[in-house]
C-alpha positions as CSV (number, residue, x, y, z in Angstrom):
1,X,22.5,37.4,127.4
2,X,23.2,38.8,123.8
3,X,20.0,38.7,121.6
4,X,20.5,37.8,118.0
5,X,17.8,38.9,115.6
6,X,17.0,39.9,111.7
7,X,14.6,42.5,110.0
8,X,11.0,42.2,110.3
9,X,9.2,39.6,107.7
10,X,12.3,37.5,108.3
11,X,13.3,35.3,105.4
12,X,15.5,32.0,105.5
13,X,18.8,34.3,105.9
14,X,17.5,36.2,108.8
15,X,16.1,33.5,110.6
16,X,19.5,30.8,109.8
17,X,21.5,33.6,110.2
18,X,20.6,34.7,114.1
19,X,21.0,30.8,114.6
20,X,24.2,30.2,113.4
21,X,25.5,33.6,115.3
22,X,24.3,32.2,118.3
23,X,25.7,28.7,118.1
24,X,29.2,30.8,117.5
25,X,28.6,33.0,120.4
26,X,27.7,30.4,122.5
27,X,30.6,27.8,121.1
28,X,33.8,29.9,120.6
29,X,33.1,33.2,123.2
30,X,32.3,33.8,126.1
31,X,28.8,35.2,125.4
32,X,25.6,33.7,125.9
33,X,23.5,34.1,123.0
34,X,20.0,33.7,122.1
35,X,18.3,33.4,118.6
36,X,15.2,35.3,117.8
37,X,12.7,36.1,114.9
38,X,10.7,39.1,114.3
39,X,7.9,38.1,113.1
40,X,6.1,35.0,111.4
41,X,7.9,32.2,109.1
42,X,7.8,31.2,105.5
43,X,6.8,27.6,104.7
44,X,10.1,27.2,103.6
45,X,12.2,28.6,106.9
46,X,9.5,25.8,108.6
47,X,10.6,23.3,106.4
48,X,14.3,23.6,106.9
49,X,13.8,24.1,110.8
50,X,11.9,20.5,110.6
51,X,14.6,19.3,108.3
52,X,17.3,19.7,110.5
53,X,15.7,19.5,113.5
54,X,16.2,23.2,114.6
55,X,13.7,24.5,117.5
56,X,11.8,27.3,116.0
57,X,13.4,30.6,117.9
58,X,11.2,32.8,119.5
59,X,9.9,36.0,118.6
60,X,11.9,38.7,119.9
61,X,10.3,40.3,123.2
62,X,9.8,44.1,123.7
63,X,13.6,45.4,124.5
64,X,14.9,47.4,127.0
65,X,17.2,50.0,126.9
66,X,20.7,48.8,127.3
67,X,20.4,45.2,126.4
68,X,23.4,43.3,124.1
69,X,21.7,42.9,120.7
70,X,23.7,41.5,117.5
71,X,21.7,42.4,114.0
72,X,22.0,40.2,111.3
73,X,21.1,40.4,108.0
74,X,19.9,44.5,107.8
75,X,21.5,47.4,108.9
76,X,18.2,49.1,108.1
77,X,16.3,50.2,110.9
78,X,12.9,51.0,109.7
79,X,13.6,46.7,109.5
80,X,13.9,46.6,113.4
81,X,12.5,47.2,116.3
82,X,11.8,51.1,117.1
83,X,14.5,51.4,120.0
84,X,16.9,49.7,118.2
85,X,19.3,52.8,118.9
86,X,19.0,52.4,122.3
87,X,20.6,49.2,122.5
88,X,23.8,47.8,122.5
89,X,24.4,46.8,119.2
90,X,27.7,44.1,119.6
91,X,28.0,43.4,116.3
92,X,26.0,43.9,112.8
93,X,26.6,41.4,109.9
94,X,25.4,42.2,106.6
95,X,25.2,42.1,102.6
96,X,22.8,44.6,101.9
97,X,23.9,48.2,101.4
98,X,24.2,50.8,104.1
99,X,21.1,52.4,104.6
100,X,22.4,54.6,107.7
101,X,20.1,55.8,110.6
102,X,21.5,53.2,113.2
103,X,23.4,54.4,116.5
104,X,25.5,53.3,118.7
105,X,27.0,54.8,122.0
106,X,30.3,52.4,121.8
107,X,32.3,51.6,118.8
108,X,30.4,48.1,117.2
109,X,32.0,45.9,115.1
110,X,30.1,46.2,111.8
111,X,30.7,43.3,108.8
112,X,29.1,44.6,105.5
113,X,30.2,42.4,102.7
114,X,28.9,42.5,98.9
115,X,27.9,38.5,98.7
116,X,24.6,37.3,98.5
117,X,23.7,36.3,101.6
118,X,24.5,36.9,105.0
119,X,25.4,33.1,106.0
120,X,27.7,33.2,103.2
121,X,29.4,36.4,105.5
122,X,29.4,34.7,108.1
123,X,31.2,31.3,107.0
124,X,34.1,33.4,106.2
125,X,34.0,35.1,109.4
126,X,33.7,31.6,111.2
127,X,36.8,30.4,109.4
128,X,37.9,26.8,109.7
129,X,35.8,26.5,112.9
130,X,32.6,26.0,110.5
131,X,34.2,22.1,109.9
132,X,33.8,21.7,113.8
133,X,29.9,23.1,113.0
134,X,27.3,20.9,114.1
135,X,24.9,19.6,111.0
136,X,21.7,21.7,111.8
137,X,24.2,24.9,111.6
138,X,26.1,24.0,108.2
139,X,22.8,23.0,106.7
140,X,21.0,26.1,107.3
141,X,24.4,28.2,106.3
142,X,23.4,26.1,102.8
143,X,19.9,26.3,102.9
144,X,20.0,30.4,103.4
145,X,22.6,30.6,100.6
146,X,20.0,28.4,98.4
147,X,17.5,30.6,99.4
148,X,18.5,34.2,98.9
149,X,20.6,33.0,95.4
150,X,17.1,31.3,94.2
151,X,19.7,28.2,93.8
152,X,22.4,30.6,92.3
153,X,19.4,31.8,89.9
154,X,19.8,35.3,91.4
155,X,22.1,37.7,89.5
156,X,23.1,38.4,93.4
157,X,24.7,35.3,93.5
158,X,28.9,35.3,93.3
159,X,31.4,32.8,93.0
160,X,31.8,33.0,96.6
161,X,28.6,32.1,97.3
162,X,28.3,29.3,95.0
163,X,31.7,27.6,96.3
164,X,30.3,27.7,100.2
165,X,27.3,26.3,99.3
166,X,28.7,23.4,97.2
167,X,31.6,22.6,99.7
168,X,28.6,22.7,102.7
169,X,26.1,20.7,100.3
170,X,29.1,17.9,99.8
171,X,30.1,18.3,103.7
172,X,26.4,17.5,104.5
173,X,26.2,14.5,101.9
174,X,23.3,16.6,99.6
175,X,22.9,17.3,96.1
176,X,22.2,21.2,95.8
177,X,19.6,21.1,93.1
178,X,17.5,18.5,94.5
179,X,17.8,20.1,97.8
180,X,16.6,23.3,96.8
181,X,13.6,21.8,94.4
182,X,12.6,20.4,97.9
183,X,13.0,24.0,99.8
184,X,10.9,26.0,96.9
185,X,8.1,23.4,96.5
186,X,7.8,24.3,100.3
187,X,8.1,27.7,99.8
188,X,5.6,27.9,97.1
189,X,2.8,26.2,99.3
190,X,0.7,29.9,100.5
191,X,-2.1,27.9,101.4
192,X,-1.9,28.6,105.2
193,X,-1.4,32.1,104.5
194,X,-4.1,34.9,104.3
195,X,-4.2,37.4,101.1
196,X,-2.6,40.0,103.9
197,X,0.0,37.7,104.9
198,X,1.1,37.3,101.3
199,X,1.9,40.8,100.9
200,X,3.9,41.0,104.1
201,X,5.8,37.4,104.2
202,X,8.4,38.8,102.4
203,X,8.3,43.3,102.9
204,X,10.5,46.1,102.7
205,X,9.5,49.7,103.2
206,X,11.9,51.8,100.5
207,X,11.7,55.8,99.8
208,X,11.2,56.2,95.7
209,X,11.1,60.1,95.7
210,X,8.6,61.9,97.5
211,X,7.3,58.7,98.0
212,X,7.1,55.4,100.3
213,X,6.8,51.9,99.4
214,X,6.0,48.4,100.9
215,X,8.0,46.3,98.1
216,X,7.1,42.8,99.2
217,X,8.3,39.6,96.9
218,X,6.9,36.0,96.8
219,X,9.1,33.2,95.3
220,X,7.3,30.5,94.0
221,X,7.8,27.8,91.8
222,X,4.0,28.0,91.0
223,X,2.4,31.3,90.4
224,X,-0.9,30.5,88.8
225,X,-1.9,29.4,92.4
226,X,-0.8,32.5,93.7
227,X,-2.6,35.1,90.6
228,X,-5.8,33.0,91.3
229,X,-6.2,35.1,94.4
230,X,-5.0,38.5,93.0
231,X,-8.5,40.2,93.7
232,X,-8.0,38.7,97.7
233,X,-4.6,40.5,97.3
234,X,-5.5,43.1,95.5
235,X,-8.1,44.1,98.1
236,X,-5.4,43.6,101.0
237,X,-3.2,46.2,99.7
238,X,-5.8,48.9,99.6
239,X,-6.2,47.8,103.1
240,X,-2.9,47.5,104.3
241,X,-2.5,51.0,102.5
242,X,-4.9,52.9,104.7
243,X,-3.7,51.0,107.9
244,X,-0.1,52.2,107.4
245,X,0.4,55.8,107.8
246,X,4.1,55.4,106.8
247,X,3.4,54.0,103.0
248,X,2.0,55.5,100.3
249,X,1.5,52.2,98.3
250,X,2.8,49.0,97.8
251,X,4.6,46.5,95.0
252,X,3.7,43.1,94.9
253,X,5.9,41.4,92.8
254,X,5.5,37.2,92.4
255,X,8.5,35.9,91.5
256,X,8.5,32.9,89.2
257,X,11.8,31.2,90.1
258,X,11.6,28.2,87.5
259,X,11.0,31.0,84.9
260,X,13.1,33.5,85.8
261,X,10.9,36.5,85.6
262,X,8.4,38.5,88.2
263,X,4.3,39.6,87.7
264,X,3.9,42.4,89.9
265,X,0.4,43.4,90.3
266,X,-0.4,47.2,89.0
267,X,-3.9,47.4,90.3
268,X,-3.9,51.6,90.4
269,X,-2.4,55.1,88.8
270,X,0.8,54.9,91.2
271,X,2.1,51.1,90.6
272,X,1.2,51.7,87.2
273,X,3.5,54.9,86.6
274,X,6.2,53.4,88.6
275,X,6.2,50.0,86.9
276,X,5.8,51.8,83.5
277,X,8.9,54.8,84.5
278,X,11.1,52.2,86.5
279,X,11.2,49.1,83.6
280,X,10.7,51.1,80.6
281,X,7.2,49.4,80.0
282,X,3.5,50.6,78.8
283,X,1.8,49.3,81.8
284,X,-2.3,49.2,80.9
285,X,-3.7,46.0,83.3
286,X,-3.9,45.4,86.8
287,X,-0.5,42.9,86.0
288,X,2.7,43.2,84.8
289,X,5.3,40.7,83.3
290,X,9.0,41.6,84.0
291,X,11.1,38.7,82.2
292,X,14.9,37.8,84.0
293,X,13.6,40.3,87.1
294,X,13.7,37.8,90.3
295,X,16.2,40.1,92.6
296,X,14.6,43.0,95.0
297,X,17.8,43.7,96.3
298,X,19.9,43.7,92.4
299,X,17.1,44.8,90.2
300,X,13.8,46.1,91.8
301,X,14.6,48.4,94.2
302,X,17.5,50.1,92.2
303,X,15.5,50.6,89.2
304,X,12.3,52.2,91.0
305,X,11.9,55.8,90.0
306,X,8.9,57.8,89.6
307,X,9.6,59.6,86.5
């Protein structure tokens, strides 16, 4: 049995993403394959798996040395499970850059294309078997695209991406704007969430000198609900802070998608000298506006510097 699985905090890529590679594997190989998740949902990855009537997939049990795995979505493996090395890593399909660290005792066939989004990636590898694709697998192919382009929003997003989506939206009888309004309004509800779960929904640990960050992101199409609780958060951080002994801080940014622009929250000396060095801004209040940032991948994490 092949295990297919994204990064820890999985978004709507990561999660779609291990689905569709499992329908493939399971459709047009002769692997069995298995979709997992590591770690808790979004609203709006719940939404679409009640949409289209997708069974949640479970969360990815402890693995043992040897077992078939298939990565999606990350080749980063602080973003995976601990013994990821020790597996046997099938494949890896990917649009993020190569982070390196990952090993392999066979050669694995690695996919690494600059688009943004993995389900994009993997269309193209599916070829013209995708118009054979059940509906639950073309609409979450569309609804990660949607997703990671912010509705082609993101400065990530290429004409690649916005042709798929538009062909699969017309395919599946949707319009894509309304479609998306639909995803982020679900997104944007954090009311199940705690002020910890915030800052972790959406999380990547990244080096910025000598030192390490949690850079978590919230898209929303409504962030006064979410600065109302920016003490709750606030107080989370320092707490999530002295539980991890791998970060030295972390960046909260709240991404307003409607507005194009991020607040991230600059509630001490190091957020504010990072913010202030990193965006060229005088950073004096526990929040800062960033207008036309909305992309970790494309504009936050390649602008962080310290100095």
């Amino acid at each position: 049995m092949v295990k297919v699985f994204g990064h820890l905090s999985p978004d709507t890529d990561a999660m779609a993403s291990a689905v569709i590679w499992a329908w493939y594997l399971n459709n047009h190989t002769a692997h069995d394959a298995t979709p997992y998740v590591l770690g808790e949902l979004n609203n709006e990855t719940v939404f679409l798996l009640n949409h289209f009537k997708v069974p949640t997939p479970e969360l990815l049990p402890t693995l043992v040395a040897g077992e078939t795995v298939v990565v999606v979505d990350t080749n980063n493996p602080q973003e995976l499970p601990e013994n990821i090395n020790a597996m046997n890593l099938l494949t890896l399909i990917d649009h993020h850059k190569l982070v390196g660290g990952l090993e392999t005792s066979t050669p694995t066939e690695i996919t690494i294309r600059p688009l943004a989004c993995t389900a994009t990636v993997m269309h193209d590898l599916i070829g013209g078997q995708i118009t054979v694709a059940p509906e639950h697998i073309r609409g979450l192919m569309l609804a990660a695209i949607l997703s990671d382009t912010l509705a082609f929003r993101s400065p990530t997003t290429t004409p690649h991406d916005k042709d798929v989506a538009e062909t699969l939206a017309a395919g599946l009888g949707l319009d894509v704007h309304t479609f998306a309004n639909l995803m982020f309004a679900a997104k944007s509800d954090i009311s199940s969430f705690t002020d910890s779960g915030l800052i972790k929904i959406d999380s990547k640990k990244f080096a910025v000198g000598d030192k390490n960050f949690r850079v978590s992101v919230l898209e929303t199409t409504l962030p006064a609900s979410v600065l109302k609780r920016q003490a709750g958060i606030i107080e989370a951080m320092k707490a999530t802070v002295a539980e991890e002994n791998d970060v030295d801080d972390i960046l909260f940014f709240i991404i307003d998608i409607l507005n194009e622009e991020a607040t991230v929250l600059t509630y001490n000396d190091l957020t504010k000298k990072i913010i202030s060095a990193s965006f060229g801004v005088t950073v004096t209040g526990e929040t800062e506006v960033l207008p036309g940032i909305v992309s970790r991948k494309k504009q936050i994490l390649p602008a962080l510097k310290l100095a």
